[in-house]
KOLLO-881980 format. One line per field, with one value per residue: residue in one letter; y, z, x of N, C-alpha, C in turn. Coordinates in Angstrom, 2 decimals, m for minus. Layout:
kolmi <- (A/...)
n_Y <- (Y/...)
n_Z <- (Z/...)
n_X <- (X/...)
ca_Y <- (Y/...)
ca_Z <- (Z/...)
ca_X <- (X/...)
c_Y <- (Y/...)
c_Z <- (Z/...)
c_X <- (X/...)
***
This chain:
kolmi <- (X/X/X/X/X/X/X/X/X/X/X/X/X/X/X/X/X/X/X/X/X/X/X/X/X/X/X/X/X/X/X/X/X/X/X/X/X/X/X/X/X/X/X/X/X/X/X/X/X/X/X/X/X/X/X/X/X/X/X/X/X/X/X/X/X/X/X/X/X/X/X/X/X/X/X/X/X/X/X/X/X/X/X/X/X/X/X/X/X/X/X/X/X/X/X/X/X/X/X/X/X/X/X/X/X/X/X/X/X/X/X/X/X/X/X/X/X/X/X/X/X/X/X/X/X/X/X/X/X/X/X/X/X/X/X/X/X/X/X/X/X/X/X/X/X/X/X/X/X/X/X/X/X/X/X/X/X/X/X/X/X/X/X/X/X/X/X/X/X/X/X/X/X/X/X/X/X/X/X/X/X/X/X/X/X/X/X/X/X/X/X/X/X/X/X/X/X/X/X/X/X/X/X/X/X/X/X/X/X/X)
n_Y <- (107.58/105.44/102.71/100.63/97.55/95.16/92.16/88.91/86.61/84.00/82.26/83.48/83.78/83.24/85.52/87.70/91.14/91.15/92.30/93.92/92.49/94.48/96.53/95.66/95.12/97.14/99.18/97.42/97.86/100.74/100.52/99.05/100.60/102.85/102.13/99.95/96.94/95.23/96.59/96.00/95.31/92.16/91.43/94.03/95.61/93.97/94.72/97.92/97.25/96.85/94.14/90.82/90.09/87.64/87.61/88.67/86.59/84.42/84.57/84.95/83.63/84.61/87.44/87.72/86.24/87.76/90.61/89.88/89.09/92.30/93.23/92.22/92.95/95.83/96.26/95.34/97.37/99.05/97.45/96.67/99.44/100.36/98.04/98.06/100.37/99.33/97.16/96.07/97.72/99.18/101.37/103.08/102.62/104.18/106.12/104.20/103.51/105.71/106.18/104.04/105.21/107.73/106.30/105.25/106.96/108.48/106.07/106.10/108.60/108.39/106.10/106.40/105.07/102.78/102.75/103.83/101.98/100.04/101.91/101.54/98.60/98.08/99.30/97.40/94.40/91.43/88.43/89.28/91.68/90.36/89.35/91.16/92.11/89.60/89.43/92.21/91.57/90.39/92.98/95.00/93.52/94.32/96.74/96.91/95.78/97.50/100.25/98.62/99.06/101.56/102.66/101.60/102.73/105.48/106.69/107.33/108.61/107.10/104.49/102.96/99.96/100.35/102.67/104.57/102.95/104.19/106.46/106.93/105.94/107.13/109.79/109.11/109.65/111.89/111.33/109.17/110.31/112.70/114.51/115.54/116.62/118.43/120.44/121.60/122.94/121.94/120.93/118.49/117.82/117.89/118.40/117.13/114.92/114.44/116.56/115.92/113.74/114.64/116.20/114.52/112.57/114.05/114.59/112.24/111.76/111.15/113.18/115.77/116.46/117.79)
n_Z <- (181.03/183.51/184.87/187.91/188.10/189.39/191.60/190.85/191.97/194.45/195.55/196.17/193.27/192.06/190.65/191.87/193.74/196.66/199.89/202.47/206.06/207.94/206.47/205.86/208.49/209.84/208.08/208.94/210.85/211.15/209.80/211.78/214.14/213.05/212.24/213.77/214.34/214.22/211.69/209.60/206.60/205.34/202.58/201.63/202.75/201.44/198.73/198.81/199.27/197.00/196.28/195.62/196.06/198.10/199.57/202.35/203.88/203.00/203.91/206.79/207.57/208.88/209.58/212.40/212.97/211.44/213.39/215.66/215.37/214.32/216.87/217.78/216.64/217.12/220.13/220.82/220.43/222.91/224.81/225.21/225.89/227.74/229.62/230.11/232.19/234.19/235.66/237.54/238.56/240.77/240.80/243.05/244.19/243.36/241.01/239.31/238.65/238.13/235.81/234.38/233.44/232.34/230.49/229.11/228.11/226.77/224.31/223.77/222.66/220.37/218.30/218.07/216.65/218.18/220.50/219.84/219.10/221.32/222.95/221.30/221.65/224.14/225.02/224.42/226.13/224.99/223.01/222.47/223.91/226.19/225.41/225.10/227.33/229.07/227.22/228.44/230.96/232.58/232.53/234.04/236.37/237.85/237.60/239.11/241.93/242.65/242.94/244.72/247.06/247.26/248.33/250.26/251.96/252.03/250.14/247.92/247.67/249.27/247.48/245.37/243.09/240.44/240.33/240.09/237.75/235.68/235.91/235.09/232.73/231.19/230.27/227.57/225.68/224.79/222.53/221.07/219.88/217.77/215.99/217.89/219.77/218.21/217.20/219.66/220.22/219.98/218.69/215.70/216.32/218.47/221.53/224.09/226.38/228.31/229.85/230.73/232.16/234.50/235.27/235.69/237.84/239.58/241.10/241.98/244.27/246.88/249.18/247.96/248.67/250.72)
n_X <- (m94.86/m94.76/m96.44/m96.86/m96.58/m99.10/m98.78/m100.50/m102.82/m102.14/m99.61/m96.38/m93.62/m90.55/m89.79/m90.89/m91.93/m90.19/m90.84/m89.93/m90.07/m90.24/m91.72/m94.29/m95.17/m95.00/m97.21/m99.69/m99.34/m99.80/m102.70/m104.16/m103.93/m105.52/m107.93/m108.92/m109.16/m111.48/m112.41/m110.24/m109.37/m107.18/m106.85/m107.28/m105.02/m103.13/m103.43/m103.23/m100.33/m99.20/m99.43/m100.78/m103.74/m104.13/m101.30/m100.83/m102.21/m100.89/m98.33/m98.85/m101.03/m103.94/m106.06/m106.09/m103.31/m101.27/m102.15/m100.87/m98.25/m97.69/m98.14/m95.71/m93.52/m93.68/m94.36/m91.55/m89.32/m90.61/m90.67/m87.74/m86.22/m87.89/m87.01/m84.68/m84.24/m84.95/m83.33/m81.50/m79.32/m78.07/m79.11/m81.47/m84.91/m86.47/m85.39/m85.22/m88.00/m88.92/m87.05/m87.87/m90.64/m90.67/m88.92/m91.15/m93.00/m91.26/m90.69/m93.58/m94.06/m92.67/m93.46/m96.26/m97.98/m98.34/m98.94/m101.59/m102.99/m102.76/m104.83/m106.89/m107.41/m108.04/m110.39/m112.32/m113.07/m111.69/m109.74/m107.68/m107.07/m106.35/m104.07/m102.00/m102.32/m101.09/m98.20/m97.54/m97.02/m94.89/m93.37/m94.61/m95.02/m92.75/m92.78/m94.68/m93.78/m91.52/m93.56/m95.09/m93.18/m91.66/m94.02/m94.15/m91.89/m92.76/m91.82/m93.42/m96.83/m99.49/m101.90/m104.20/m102.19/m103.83/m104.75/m101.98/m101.25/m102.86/m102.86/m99.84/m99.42/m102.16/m101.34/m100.03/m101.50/m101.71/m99.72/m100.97/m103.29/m102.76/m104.13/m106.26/m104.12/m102.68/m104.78/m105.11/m102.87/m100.14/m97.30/m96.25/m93.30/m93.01/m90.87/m91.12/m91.79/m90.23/m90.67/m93.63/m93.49/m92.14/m93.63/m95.99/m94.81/m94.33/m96.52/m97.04/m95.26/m94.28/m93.01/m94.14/m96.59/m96.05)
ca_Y <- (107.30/103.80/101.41/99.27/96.18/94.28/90.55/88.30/86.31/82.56/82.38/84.64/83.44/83.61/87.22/88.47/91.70/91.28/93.43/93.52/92.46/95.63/97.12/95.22/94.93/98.76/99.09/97.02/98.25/101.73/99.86/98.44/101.71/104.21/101.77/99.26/95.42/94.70/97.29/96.00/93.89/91.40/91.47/95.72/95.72/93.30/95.60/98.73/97.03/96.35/92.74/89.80/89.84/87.01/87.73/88.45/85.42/83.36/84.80/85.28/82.68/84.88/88.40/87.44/85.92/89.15/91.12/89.14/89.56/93.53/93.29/92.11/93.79/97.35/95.92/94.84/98.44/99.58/96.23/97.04/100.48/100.00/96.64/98.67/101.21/98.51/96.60/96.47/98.22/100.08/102.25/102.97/102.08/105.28/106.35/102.92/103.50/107.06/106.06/103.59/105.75/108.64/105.80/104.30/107.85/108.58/105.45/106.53/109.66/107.83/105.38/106.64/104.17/100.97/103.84/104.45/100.28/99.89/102.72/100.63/97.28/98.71/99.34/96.23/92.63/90.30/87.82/90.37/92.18/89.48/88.98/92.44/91.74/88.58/89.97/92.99/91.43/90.53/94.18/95.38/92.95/94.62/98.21/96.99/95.73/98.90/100.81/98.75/99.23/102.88/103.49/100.91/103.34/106.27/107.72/107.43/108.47/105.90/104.57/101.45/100.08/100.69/104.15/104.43/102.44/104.76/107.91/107.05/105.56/107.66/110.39/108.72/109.95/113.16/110.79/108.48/111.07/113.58/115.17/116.54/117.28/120.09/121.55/122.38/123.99/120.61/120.53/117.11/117.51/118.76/117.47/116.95/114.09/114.54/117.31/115.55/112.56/115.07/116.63/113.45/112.28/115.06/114.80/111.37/111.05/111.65/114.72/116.68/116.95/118.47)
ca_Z <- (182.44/183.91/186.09/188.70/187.93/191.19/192.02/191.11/193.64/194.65/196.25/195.29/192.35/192.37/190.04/192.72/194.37/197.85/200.73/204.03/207.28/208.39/205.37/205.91/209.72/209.89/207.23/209.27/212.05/210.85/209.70/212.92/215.11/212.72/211.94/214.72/213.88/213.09/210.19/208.84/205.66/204.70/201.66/201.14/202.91/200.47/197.46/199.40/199.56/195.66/196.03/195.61/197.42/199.01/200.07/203.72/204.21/202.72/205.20/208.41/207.56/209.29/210.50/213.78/212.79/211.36/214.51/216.98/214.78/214.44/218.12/218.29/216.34/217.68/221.27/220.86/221.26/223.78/225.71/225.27/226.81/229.43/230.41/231.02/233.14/235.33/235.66/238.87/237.70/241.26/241.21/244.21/243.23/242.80/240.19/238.38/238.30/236.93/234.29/233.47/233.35/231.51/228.98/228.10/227.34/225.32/223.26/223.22/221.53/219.13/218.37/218.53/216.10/219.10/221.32/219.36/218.80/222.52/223.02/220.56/222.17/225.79/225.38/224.71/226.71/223.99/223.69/221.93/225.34/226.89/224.67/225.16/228.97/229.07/226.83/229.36/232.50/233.03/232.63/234.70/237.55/237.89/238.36/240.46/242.94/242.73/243.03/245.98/247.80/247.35/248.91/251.89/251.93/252.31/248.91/247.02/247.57/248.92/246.50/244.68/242.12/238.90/240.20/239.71/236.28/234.76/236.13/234.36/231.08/230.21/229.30/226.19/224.89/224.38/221.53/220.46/219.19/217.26/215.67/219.20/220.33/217.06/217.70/220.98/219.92/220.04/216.87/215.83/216.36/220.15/222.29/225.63/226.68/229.90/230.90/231.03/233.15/235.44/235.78/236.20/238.49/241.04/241.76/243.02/245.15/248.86/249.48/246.72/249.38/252.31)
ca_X <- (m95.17/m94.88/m97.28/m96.43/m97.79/m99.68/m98.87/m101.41/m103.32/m101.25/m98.49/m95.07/m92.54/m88.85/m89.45/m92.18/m90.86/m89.98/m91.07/m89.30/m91.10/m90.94/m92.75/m95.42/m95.82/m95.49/m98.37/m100.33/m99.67/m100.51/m103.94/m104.82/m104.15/m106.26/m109.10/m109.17/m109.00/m112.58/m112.42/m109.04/m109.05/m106.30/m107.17/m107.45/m103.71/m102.00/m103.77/m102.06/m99.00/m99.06/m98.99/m101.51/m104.51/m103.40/m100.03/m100.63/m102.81/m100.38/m97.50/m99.05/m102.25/m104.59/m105.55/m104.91/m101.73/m100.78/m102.37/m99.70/m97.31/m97.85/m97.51/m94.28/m92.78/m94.28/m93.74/m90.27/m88.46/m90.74/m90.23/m86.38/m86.00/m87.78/m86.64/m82.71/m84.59/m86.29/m82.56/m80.54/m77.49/m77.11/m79.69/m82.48/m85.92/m87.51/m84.56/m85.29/m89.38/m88.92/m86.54/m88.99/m91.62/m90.14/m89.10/m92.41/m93.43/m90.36/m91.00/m94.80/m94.12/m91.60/m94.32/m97.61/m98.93/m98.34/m99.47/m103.19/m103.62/m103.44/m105.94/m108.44/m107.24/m108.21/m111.46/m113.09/m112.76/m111.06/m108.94/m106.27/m106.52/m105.76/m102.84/m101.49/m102.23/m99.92/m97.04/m96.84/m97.09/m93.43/m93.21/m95.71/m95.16/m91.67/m93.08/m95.36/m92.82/m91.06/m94.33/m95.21/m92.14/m91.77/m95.34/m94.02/m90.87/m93.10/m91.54/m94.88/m98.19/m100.50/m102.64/m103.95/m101.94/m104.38/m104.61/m101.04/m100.98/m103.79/m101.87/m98.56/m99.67/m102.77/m100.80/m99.40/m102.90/m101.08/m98.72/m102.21/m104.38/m102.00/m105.11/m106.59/m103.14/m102.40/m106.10/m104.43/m101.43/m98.87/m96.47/m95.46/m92.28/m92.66/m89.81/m92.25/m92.32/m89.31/m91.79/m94.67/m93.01/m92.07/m95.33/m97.09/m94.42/m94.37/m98.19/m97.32/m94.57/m94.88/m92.87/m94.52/m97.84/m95.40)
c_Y <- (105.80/103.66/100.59/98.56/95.48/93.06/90.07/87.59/85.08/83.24/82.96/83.51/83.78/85.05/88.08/89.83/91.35/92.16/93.32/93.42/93.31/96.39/97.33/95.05/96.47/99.49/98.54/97.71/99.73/101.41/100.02/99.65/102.50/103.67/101.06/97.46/94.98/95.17/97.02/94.84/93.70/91.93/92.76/95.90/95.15/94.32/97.05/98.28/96.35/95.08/92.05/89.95/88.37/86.70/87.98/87.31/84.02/83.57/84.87/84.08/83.44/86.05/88.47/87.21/87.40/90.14/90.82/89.59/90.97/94.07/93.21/92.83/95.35/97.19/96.00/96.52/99.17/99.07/97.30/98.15/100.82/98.97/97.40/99.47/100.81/97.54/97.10/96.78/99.45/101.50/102.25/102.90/103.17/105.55/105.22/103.06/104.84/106.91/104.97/104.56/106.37/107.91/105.06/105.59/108.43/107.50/105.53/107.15/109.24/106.86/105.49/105.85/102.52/101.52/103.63/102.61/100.02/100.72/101.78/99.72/97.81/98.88/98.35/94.83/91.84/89.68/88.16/90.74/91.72/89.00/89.94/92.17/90.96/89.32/91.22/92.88/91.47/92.05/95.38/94.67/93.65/95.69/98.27/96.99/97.09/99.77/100.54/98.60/100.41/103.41/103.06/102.32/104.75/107.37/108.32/107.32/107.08/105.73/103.13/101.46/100.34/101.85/104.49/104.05/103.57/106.39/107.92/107.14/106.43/109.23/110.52/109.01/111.16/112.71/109.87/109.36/112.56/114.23/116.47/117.42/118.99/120.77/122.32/123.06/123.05/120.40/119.45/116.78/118.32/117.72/117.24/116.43/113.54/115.74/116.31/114.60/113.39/115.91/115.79/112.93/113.07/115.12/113.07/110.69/111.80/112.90/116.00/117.23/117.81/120.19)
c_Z <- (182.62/185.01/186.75/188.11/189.20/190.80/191.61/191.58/193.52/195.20/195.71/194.85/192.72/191.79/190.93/193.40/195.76/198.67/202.17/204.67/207.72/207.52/205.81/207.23/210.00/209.14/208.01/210.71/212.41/210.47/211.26/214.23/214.45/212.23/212.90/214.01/213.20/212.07/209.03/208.00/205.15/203.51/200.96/201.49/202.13/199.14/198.14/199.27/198.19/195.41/195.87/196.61/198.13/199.66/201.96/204.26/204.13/203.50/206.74/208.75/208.26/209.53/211.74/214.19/212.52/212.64/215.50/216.27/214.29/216.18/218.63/218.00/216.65/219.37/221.66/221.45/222.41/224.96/226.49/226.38/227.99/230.35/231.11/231.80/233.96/235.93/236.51/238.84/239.13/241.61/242.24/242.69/242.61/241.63/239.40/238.14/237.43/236.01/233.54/232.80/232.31/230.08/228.28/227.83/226.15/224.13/222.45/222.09/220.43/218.61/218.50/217.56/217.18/219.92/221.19/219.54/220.19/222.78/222.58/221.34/223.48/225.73/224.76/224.83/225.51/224.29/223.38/223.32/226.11/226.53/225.13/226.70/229.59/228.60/227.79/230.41/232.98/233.70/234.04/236.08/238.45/238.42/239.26/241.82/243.28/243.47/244.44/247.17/248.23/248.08/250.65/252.91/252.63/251.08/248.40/247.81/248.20/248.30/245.78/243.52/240.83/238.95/239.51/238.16/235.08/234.99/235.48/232.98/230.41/229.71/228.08/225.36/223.93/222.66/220.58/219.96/218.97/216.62/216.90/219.59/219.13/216.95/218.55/221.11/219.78/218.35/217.27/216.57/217.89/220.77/223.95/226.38/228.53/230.88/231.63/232.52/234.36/236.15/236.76/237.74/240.36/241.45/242.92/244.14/246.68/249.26/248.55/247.71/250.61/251.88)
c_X <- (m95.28/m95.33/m96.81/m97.38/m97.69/m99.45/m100.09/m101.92/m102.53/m100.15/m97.06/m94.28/m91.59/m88.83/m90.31/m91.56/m90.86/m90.18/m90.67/m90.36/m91.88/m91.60/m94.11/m95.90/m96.18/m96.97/m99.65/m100.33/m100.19/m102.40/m104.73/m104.96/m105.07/m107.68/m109.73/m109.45/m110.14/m112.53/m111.27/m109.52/m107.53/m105.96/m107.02/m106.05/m102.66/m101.98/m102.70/m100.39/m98.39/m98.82/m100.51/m102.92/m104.66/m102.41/m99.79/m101.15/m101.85/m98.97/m97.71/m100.55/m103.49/m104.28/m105.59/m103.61/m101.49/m100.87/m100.93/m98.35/m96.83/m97.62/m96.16/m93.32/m92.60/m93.85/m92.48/m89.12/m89.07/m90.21/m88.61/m85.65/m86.40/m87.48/m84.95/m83.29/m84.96/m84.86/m81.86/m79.38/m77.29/m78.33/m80.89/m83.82/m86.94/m86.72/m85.04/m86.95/m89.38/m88.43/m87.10/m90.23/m91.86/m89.75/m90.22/m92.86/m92.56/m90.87/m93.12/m94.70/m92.98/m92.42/m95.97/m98.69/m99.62/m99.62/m101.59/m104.23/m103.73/m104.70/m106.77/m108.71/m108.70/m109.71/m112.49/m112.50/m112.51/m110.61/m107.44/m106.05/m105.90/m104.32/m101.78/m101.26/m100.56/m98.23/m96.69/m96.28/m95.94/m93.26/m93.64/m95.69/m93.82/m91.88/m93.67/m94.82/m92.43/m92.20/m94.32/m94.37/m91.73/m93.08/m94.39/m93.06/m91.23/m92.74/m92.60/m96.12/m98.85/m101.74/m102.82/m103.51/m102.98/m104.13/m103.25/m100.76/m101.28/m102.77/m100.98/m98.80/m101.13/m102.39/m100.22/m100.48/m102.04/m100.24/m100.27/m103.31/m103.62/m103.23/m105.54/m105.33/m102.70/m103.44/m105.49/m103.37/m100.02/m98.39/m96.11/m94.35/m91.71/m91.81/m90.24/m92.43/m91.40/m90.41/m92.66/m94.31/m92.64/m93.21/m95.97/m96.62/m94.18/m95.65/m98.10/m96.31/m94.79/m94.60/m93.40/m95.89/m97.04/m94.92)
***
């Protein structure tokens, strides 16, 4: 039977093994959703990741650095898919808010690790939140338009935007706490997530009360 042998602490050699980005941001970013940031050590994640206990410190210089950098990379395809659903290619604006919609829950439930780390984020004032805040806004300023154009329109519900925000996105709970959800009868590998969007979505558009 053979041992890995662990890195020892300093900085990596030319024989060191190498570990892709994503290795290690995924790792962390599994960390940071199932423990929450204060509880994460550096230090306990490099040992996990059979390397040095200084190997993330000495790549990312900090776990904050790392944090931001677990963001981006977790961000980056949600960003993506819904940025083409939010894009003036022709379509009216309700068609372009639903296929946003429908895709931040698709990439939820494809993702439910980004998913769980917001959850943590979210409930206490930081300056992560604030981070998370910023990096969405683009995003978020986009639906809003939409949003508040479709009320003007008479499509949608009237209603203040948070209401709205909290209505769309706290269903991704359903993808952030996979535990509760298989108490309840939800297999992993449920394909759900076009329902749901249409669920959520028919409670708030205008002709849905007539």
């Amino acid at each position: 039977m053979t041992r890995s042998v662990r890195r020892g602490p300093g900085r990596p050699t030319k024989t060191d093994p190498v570990l892709e980005p994503e290795t290690v941001l995924q790792h962390a970013l599994e960390a940071f959703a199932d423990q929450g940031y204060e509880a994460v050590s550096v230090r306990r994640l490099s040992t996990e990741l059979g390397m040095g206990h200084t190997f993330i410190s000495d790549r990312y210089g900090s776990k904050e650095g790392l944090w931001k950098h677990v963001v981006e990379y977790a961000m980056g395809p949600w960003l993506e898919v819904i940025t083409v659903e939010l894009e003036q290619d022709g379509r009216d604006d309700l068609e372009r808010l639903v296929g946003a919609i429908r895709a931040l829950h698709r990439a939820a439930s494809e993702s439910a690790h980004f998913a769980r780390l917001i959850d943590q984020e979210a409930r206490i004032d930081s300056p992560r939140l604030a981070h998370l805040h910023e990096l969405l806004a683009p995003m978020n300023d986009t639906i809003k338009s939409l949003f508040e154009r479709l009320v003007d329109d008479g499509r949608i519900r009237p209603m203040p935007w948070y209401l709205f925000y909290f209505l769309t996105t706290s269903p991704t709970s359903l993808y952030s706490q996979p535990p509760l959800a298989r108490l309840m009868g939800r297999s992993d590998d449920a394909d759900d997530h076009d329902l749901m969007t249409d669920i959520v979505l028919h409670g708030l558009l205008a002709d849905a009360t007539e």
